[in-house]
VMD Tcl script that builds the backbone (N, CA, C; Angstrom):
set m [mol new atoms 240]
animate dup $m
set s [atomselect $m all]
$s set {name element resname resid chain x y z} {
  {N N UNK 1 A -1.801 -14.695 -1.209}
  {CA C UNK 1 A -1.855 -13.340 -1.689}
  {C C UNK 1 A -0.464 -12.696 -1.593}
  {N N UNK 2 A -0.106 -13.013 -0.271}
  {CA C UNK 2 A 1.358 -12.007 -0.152}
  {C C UNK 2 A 2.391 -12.888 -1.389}
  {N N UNK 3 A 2.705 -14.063 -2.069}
  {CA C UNK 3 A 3.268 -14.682 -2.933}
  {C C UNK 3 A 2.690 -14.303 -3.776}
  {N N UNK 4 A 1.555 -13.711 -4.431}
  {CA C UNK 4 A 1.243 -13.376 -5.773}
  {C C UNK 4 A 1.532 -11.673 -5.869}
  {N N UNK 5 A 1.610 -11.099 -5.259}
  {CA C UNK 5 A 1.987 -9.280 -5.139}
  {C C UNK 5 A 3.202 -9.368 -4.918}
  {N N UNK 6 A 4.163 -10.072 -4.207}
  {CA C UNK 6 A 5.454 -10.220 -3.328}
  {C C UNK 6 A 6.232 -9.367 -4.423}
  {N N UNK 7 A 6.560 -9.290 -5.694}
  {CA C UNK 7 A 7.707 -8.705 -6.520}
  {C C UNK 7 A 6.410 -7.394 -7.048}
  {N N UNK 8 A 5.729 -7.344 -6.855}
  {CA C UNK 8 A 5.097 -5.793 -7.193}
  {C C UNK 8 A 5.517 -4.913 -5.767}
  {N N UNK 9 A 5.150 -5.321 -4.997}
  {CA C UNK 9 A 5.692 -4.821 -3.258}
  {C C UNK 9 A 6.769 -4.846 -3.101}
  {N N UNK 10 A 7.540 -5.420 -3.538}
  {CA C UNK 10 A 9.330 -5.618 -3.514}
  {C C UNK 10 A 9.489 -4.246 -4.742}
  {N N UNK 11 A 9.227 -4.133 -5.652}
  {CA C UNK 11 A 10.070 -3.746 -6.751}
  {C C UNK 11 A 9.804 -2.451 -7.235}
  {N N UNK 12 A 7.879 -2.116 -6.630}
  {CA C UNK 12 A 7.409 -0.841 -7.002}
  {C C UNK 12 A 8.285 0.200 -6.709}
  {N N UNK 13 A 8.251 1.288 -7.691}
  {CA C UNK 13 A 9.166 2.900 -7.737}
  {C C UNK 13 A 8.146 3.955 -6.713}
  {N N UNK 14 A 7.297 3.883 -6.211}
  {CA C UNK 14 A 6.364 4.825 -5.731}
  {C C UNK 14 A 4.904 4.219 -5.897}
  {N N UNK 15 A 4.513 5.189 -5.219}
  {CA C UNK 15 A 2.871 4.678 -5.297}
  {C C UNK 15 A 2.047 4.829 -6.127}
  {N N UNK 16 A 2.183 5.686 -7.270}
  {CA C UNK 16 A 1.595 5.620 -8.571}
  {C C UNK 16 A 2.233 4.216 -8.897}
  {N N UNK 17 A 3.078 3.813 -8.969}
  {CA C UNK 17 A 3.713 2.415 -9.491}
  {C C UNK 17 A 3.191 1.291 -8.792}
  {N N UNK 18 A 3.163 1.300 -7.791}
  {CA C UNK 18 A 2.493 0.077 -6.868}
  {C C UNK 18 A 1.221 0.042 -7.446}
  {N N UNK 19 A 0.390 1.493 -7.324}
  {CA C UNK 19 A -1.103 1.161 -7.693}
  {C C UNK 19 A -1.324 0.551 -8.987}
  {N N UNK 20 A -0.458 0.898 -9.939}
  {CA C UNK 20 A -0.965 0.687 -11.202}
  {C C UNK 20 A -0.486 -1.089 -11.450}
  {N N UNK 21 A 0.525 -1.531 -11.029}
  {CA C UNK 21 A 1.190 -2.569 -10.538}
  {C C UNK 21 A 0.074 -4.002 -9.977}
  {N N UNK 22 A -0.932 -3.047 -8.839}
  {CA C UNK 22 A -1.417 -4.092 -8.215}
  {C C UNK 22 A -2.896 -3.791 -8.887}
  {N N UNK 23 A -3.171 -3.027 -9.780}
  {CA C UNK 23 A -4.330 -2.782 -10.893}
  {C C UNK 23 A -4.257 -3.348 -11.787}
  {N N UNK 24 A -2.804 -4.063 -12.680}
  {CA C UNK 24 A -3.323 -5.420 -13.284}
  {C C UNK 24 A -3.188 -6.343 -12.987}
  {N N UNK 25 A -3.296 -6.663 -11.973}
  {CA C UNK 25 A -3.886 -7.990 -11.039}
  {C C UNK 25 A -4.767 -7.996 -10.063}
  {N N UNK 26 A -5.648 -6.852 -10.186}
  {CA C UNK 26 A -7.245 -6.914 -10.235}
  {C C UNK 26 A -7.430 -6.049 -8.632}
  {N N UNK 27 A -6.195 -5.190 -8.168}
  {CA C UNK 27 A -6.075 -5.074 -6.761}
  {C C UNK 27 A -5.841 -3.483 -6.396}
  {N N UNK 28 A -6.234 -3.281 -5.632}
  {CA C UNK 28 A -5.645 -2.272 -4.968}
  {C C UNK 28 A -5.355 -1.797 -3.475}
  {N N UNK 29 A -4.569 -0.502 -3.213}
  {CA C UNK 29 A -4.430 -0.472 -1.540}
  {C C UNK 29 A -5.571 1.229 -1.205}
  {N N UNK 30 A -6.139 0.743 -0.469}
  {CA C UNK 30 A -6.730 1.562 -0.141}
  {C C UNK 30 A -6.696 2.305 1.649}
  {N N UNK 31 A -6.384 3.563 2.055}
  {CA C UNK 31 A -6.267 4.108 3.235}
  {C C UNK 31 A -7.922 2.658 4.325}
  {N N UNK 32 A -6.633 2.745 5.198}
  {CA C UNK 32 A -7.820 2.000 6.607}
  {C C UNK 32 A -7.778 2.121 7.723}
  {N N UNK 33 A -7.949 3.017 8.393}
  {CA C UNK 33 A -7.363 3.762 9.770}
  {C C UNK 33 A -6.148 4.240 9.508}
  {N N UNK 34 A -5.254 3.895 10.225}
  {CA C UNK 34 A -4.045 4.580 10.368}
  {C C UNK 34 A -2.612 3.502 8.997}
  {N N UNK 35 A -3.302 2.999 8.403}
  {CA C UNK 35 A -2.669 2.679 7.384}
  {C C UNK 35 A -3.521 2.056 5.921}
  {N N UNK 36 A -3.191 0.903 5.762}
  {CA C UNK 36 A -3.414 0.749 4.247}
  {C C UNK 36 A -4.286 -0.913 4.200}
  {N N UNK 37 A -5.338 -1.255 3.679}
  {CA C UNK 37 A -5.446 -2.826 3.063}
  {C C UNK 37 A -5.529 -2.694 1.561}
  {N N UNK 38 A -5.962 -3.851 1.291}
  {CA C UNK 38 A -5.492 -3.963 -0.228}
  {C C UNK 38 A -7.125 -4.399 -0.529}
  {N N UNK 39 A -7.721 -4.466 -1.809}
  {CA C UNK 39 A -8.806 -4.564 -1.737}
  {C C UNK 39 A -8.973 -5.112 -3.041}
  {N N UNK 40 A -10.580 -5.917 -3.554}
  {CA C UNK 40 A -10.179 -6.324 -5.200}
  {C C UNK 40 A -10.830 -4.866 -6.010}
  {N N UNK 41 A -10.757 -5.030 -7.453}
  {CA C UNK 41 A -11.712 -4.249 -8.269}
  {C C UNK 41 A -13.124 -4.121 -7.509}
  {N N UNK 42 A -14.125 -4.851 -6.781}
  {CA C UNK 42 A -15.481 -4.768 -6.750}
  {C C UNK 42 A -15.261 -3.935 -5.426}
  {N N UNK 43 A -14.016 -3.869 -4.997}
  {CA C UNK 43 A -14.052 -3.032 -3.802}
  {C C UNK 43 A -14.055 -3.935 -2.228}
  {N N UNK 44 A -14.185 -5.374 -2.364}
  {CA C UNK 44 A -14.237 -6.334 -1.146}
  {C C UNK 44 A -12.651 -5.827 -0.651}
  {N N UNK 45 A -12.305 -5.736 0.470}
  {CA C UNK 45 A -11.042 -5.932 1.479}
  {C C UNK 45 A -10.741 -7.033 1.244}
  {N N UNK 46 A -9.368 -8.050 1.433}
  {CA C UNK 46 A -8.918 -9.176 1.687}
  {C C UNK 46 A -7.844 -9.000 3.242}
  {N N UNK 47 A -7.190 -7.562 2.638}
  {CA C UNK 47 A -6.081 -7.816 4.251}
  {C C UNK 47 A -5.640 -6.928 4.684}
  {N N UNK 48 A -4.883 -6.309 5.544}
  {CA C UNK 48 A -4.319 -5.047 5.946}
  {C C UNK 48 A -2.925 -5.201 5.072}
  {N N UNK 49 A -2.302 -4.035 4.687}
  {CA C UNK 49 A -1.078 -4.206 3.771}
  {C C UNK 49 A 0.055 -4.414 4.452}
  {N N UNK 50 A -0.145 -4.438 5.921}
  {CA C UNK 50 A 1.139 -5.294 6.954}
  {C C UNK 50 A 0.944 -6.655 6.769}
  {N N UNK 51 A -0.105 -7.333 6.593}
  {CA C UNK 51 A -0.227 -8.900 5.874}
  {C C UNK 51 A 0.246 -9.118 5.207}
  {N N UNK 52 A 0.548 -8.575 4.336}
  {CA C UNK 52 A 1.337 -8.634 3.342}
  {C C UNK 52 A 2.708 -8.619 3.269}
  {N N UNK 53 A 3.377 -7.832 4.522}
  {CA C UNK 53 A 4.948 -7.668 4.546}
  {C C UNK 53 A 5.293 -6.544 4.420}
  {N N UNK 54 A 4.476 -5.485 4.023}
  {CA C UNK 54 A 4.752 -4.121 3.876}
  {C C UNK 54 A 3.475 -3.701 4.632}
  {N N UNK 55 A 4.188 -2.508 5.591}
  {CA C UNK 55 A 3.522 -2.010 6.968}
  {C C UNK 55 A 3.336 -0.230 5.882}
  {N N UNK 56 A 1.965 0.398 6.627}
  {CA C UNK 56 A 2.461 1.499 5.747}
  {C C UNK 56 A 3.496 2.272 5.833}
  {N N UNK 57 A 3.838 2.384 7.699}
  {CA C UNK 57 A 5.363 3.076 7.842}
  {C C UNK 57 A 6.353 2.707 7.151}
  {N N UNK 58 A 6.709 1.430 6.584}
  {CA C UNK 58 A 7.518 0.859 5.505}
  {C C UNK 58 A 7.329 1.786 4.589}
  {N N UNK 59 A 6.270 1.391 3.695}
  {CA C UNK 59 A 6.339 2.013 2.612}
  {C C UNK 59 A 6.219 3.874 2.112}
  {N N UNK 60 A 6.070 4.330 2.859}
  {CA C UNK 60 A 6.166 5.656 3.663}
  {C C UNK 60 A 7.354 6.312 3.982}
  {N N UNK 61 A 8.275 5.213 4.345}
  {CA C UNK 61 A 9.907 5.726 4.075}
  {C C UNK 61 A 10.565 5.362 2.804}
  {N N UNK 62 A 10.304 4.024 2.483}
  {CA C UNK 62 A 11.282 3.735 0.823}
  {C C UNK 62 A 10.562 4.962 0.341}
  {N N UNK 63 A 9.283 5.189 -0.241}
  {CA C UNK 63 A 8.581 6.184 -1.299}
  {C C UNK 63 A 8.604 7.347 -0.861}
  {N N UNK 64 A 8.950 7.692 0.434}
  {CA C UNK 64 A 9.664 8.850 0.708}
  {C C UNK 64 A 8.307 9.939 0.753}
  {N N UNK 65 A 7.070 9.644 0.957}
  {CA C UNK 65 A 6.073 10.169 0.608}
  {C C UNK 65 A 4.847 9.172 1.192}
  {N N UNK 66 A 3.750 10.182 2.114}
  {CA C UNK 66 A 2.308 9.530 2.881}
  {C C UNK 66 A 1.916 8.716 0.977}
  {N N UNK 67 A 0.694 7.771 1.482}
  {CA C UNK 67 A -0.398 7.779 0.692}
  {C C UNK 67 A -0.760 8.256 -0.070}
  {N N UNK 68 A -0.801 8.632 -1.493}
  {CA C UNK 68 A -1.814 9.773 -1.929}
  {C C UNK 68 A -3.356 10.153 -0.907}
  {N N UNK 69 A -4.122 10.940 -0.198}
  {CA C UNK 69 A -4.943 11.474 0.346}
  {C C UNK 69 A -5.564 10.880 1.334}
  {N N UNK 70 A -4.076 10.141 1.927}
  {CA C UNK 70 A -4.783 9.618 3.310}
  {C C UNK 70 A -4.981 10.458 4.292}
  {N N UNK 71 A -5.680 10.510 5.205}
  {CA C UNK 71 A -6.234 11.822 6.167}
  {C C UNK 71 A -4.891 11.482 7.244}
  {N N UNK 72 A -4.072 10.406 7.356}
  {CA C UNK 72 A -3.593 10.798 8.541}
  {C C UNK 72 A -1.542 11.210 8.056}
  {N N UNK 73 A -1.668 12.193 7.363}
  {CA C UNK 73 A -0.470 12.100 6.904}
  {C C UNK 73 A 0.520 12.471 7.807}
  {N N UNK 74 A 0.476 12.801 9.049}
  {CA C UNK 74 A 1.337 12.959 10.248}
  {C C UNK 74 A 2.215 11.990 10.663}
  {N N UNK 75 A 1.680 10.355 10.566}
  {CA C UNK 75 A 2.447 9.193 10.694}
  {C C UNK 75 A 3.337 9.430 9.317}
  {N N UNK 76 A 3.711 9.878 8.119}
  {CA C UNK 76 A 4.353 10.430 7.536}
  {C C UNK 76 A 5.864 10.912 8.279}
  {N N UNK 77 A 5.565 11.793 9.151}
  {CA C UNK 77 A 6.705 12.570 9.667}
  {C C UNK 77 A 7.126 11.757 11.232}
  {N N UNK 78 A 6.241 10.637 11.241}
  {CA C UNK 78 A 6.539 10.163 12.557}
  {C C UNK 78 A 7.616 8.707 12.086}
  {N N UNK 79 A 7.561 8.646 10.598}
  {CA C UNK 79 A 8.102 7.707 9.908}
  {C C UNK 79 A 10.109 7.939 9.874}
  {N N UNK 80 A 10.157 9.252 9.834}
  {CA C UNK 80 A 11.033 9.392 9.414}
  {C C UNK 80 A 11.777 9.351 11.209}
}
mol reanalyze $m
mol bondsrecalc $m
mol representation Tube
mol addrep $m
């Protein structure tokens, strides 16, 4: 999995871009406690998005911006 996303996660501009990115390849990241997994179209989980190589505090500083409407947007400011 992390070799088939690896240059969508590397290359995305923001998180509208990632999502739409990992939406045609059947995927998405969805809030999971205090960060992010990735999940298919039917909605099954496969992994936390630190499995992947990108932690959400990672991606939280490149995009410069929480999650769209994750409840814990405080790790946001704990990012920086």
């Amino acid at each position: 999995m992390r070799a088939l996303l690896a240059d969508d996660l590397a290359y995305a501009t923001g998180w509208d871009d990632l999502q739409a990115r990992l939406s045609r390849k059947g995927y998405q990241l969805r809030e999971a406690g205090g960060g992010l997994a990735l999940h298919d179209a039917a909605g099954a989980r496969f992994c936390k998005g630190s499995d992947l190589g990108y932690s959400y505090s990672r991606l939280m500083r490149r995009f410069d911006a929480p999650f769209p409407g994750h409840r814990h947007r405080y790790l946001y400011h704990k990012a920086h």
